[in-house]
C-alpha positions as CSV (number, residue, x, y, z in Angstrom):
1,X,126.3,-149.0,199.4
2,X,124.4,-145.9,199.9
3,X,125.3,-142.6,198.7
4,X,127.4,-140.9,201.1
5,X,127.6,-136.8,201.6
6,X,130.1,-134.6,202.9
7,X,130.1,-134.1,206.8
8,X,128.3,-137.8,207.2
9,X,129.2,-139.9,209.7
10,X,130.8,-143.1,208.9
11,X,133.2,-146.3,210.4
12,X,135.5,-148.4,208.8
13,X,137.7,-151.3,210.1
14,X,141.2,-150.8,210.5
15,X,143.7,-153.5,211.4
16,X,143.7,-151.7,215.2
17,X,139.9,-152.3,215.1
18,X,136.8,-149.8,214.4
19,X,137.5,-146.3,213.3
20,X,135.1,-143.5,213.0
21,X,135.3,-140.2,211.2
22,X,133.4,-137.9,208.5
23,X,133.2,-137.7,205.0
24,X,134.9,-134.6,203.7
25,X,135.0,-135.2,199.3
26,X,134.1,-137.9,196.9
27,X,136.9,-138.4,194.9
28,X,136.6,-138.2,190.8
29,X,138.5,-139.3,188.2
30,X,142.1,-138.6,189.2
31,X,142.8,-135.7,192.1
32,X,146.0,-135.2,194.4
33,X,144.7,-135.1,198.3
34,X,145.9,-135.0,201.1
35,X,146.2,-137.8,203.9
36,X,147.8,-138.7,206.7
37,X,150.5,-136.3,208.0
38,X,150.2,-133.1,205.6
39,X,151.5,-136.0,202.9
40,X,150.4,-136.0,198.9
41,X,148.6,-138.7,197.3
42,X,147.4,-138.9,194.2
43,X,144.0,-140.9,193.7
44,X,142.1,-143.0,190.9
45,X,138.8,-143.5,191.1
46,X,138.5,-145.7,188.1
47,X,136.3,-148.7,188.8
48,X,135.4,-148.6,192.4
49,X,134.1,-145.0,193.8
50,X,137.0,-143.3,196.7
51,X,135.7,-141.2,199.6
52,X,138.0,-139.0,201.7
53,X,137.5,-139.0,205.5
54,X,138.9,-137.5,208.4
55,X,139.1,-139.8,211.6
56,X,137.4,-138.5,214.4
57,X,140.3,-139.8,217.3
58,X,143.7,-138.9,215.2
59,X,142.1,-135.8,213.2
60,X,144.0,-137.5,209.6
61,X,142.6,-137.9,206.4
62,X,142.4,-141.2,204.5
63,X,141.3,-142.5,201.2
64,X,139.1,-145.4,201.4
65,X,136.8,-146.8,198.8
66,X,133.1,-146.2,199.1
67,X,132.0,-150.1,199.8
68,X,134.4,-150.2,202.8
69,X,132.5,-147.3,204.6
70,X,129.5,-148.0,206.8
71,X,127.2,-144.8,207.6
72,X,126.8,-144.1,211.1
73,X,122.9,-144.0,212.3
């Protein structure tokens, strides 16, 4: 996986198929973000590196770890 910045495109699969979006933080440790519909989550990156992104069709952010993302060219 290569190191991914904020504002980089990337594109994950979803069970609808391929979404795209940007990255907007890496997630540390333990932080409260938000996702989804203006709803609080609170996320571990323990093991396995987190990335918040914001999809590009439904405007929403997700958490997603870092090895699911693929960097758009």
């Amino acid at each position: 996986m290569s190191k991914l910045s904020k504002g980089e495109d990337v594109s994950w699969n979803t069970p609808q198929g391929k979404t795209s979006g940007k990255v907007v933080k890496k997630v540390k440790g333990t932080q409260s973000v938000t996702v989804g519909n203006n709803k609080k989550r609170t996320v571990k990156a323990s093991d396995e590196d987190k990335v918040v992104v914001k999809s590009k069709k439904s405007g929403k952010q997700a958490v997603h770890s870092a090895k699911s993302l693929k960097k758009e060219t």
